[in-house]
N, C-alpha and C positions, 0 to 999 in steps of 0.2 A: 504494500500500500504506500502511496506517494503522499508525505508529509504536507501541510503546508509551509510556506513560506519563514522562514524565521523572521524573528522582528526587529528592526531596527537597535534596539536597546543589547539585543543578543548578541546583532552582527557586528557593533561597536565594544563589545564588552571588551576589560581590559586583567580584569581581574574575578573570582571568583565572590558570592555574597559570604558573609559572614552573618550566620544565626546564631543567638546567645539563645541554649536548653531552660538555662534557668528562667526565660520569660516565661516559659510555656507553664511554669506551677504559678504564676504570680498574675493572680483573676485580673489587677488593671490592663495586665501585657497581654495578657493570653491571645485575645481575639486577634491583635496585630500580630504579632507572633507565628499565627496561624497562616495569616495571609502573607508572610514574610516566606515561610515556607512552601504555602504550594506555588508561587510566582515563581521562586528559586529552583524547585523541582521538578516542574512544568519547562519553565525558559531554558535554564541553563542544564541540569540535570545531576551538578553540583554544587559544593555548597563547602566552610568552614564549619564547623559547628565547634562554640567553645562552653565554657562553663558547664560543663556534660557532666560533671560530678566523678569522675574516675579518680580515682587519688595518685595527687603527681607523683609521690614517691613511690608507687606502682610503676609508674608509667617510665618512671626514672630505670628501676630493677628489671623491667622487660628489656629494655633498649641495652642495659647492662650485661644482662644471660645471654642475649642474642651475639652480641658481640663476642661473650667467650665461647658461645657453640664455633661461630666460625674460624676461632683462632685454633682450635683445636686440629690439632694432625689432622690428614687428609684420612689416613687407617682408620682413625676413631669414629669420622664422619663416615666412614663406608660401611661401618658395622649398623647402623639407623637407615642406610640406604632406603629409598622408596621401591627400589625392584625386590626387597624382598616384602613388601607389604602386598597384599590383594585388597585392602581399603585404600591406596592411595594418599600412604603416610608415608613420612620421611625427606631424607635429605637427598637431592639432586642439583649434583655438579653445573656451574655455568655453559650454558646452550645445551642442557639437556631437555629442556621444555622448550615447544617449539609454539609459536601464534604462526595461525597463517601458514604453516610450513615452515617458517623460518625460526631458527636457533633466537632464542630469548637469553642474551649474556647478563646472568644474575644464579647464584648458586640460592639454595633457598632448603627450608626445613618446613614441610608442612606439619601441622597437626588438626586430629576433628574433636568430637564429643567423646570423652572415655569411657567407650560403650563394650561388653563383649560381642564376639563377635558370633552372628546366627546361625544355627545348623539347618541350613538350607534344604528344603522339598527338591526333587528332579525338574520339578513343575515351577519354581517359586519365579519370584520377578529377578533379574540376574542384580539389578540396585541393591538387592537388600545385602548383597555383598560388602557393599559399602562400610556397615557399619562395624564396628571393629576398635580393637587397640590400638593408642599408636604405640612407636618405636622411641624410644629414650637414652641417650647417648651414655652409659654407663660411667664415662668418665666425667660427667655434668650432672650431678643429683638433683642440684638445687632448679633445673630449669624446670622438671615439673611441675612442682607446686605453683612456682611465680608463673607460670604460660596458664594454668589450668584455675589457677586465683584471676589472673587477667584475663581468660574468656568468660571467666561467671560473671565479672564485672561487665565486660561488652556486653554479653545477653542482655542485659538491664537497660544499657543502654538503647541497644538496638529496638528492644519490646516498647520502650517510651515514646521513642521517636515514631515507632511503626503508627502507635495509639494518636501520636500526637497527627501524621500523616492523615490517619482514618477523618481526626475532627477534621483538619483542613478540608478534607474531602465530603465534608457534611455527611458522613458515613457513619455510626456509632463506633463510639471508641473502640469497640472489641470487636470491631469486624473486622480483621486481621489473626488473631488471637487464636480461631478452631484450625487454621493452615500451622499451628506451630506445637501446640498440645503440649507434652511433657518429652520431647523429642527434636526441638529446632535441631537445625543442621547448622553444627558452628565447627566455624572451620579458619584457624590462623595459619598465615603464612611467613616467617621471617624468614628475608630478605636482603642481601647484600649485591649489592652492582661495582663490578669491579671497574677500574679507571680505562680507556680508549686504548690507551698504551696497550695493556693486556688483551681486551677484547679483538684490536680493531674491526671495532665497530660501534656502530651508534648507537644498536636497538639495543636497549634495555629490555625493553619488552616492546612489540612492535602493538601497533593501532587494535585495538577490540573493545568491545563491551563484554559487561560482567551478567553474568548469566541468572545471578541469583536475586534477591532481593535486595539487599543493601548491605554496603561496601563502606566498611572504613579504616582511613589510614594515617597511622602514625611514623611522621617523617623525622628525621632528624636536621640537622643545618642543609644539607647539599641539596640544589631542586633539582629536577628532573620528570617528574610528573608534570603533562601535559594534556590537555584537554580542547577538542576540535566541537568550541563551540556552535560554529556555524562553519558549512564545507570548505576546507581551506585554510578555516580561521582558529588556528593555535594558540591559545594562554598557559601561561606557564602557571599551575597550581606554587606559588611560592611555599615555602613552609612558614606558618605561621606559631609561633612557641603556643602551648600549650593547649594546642585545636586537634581536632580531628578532620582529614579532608572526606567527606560522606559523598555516594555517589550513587547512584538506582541503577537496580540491573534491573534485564531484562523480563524479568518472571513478575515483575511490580509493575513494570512498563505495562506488557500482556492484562494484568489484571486491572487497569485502570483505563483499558484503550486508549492507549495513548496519552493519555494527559500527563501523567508523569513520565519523564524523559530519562532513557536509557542512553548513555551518551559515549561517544566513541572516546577513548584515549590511548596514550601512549607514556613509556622511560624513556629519555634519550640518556645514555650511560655517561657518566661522571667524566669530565673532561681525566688526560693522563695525570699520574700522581696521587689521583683522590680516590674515593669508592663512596658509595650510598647506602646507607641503612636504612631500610623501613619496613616496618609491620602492619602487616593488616589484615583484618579480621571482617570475615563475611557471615551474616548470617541469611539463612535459609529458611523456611519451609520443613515443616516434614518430610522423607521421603515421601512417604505414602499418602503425599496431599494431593490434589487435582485442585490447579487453579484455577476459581471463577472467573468471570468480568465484571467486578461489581458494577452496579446500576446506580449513576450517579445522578444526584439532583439534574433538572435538564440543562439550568443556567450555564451548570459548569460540564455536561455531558457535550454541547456544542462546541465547546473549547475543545476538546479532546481530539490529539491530531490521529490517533490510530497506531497500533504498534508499528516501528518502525525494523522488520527486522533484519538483519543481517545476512545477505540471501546464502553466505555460505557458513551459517551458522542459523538454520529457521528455529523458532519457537517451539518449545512443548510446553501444553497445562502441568503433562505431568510430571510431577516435577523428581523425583527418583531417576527417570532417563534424561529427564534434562541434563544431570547434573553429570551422571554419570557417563552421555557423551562429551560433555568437556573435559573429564578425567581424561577416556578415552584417544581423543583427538591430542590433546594437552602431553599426554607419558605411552609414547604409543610404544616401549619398552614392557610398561607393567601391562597395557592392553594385549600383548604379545605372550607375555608369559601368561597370566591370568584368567583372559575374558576371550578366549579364540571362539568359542563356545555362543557368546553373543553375536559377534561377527555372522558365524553360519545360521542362527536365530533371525536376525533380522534379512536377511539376505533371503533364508525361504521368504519371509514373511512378504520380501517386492514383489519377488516370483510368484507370489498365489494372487 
């Protein structure tokens, strides 16, 4: 479906908006507040969000552990490896994740929810794979706690904003809430982008949207996050101390038709000499959610430009294979070892 037009304000933007969370409890702000966000989410598709409540010496100790994961021997990092996970945990080496096809130069530690993992039907859905343990680097004790203290903290965050999303959306607060149940899909990724010198190359991670519902990232000093607000037109997400940069994917995009905006971006990699730190933390959906279209008041239903999606990345409701084709596409090592099994599943399934 062909968007309309961007607007003036969008195709001039120069900078990203900054939303303060803390309006949204405080009844004189709220209502602006409100309207502060869906303009921001709608238009741009990004946003700063400060005053979130996270506690900075949290936020201090994550960016702290992440840094000594990656100083660790390369030995140690390969014992956490993600090709020995079937959930899609662990650590992989720079340009081992590819967008687009192409090598993504950024070495990186995924982890999800510390769930075990299912003893699968012959029959079952192959997502429910998904869930699982992750991989913990033996010689780093202390990262779990602080990674698994700082995704209970995101949750919370995530869950406020979603509610706060829903009012904007003259939606009831809790009409987001049955897509996530006692089960969101939260899934942190730390991140290090090594310097030009090393790479040569530019892509940190090349141009895409984010597949899930909303995306947040904490940067450290070096920018590199970029954002194509309108075709063409690149801003640099600056880092701002003490923010989070928030962004809609596309399963929130889908569920609102359009009105809230799924926005393409890109890392361009740390000029030589430097490297990039940053974490970020997505949450999701249930697997086993199917996403509606909520039915929005009309005023704001006209607004709505219509999913906009990525023709070589289409939409699913549902959202277990949504997710698990961007695993898929994303680590086509672990889909190799893992998931050959899926492959030949959906392949009959064109055929019939």
């Amino acid at each position: 479906m062909t968007r309309t037009p961007f607007s003036e304000n969008t195709m001039n933007a120069t900078t990203l908006p900054i939303l303060d969370l803390a309006r949204y409890t405080n009844p004189a702000e709220k209502s602006g507040f409100l309207a502060d966000l869906r303009h921001a989410a709608r238009d741009i598709g990004f946003f700063y969000l400060i005053n979130h409540g996270v506690d900075a010496g949290l936020q201090a100790e994550v960016q702290r552990q992440a840094r000594r994961f990656f100083a660790l021997d390369d030995s140690e990092k390969q014992q956490v490896a993600m090709i020995h996970s079937p959930h899609f945990r662990g650590y992989n080496r720079a340009a081992s994740e590819l967008t687009r096809g192409q090598p993504d130069w950024r070495e990186q530690f995924d982890i999800g929810a510390e769930r075990p993992a299912l003893t699968l039907a012959e029959n079952a859905p192959r997502w429910q794979r998904l869930q699982g343990p992750n991989l913990w680097p033996a010689a780093l004790p202390s990262l779990k706690p602080t990674l698994l203290g700082w995704q209970q903290a995101m949750t919370g965050v995530g869950m406020t904003l979603l509610r706060a999303f829903a009012e904007a959306l003259q939606l009831p607060a809790d009409a987001f809430d049955a897509l996530y149940g006692d089960k969101p899909n939260e899934h942190i990724k730390l991140i290090r982008y090594p310097g030009q010198r090393e790479t040569k190359s530019a892509q940190g991670v090349g141009a895409h949207k984010d597949s899930g519902f909303l995306s947040f990232l904490l940067q450290d000093e070096q920018k590199g996050l970029q954002v194509e607000v309108a075709p063409e037109h690149w801003i640099d997400a600056t880092p701002l101390a003490g923010s989070f940069v928030v962004n809609i994917g596309e399963l929130l995009e889908l569920a609102t038709n359009g009105y809230l905006r799924a926005t393409v971006h890109r890392v361009v990699s740390p000029p030589a000499e430097q490297e990039r730190l940053s974490i970020a933390f997505f949450l999701g959906a249930q697997l086993d959610a199917v996403v509606p279209v909520y039915r929005l008041p009309a005023h704001l239903a006209q607004e709505a430009l219509g999913p906009d999606s990525d023709p070589q990345n289409p939409l699913l409701r549902d959202v277990g294979w949504n997710y698990l084709k961007g695993r898929l596409r994303s680590h086509p090592d672990v889909a190799e070892r893992y998931y050959q099994d899926v492959f030949r599943e959906r392949t009959e399934q064109l055929i019939v």
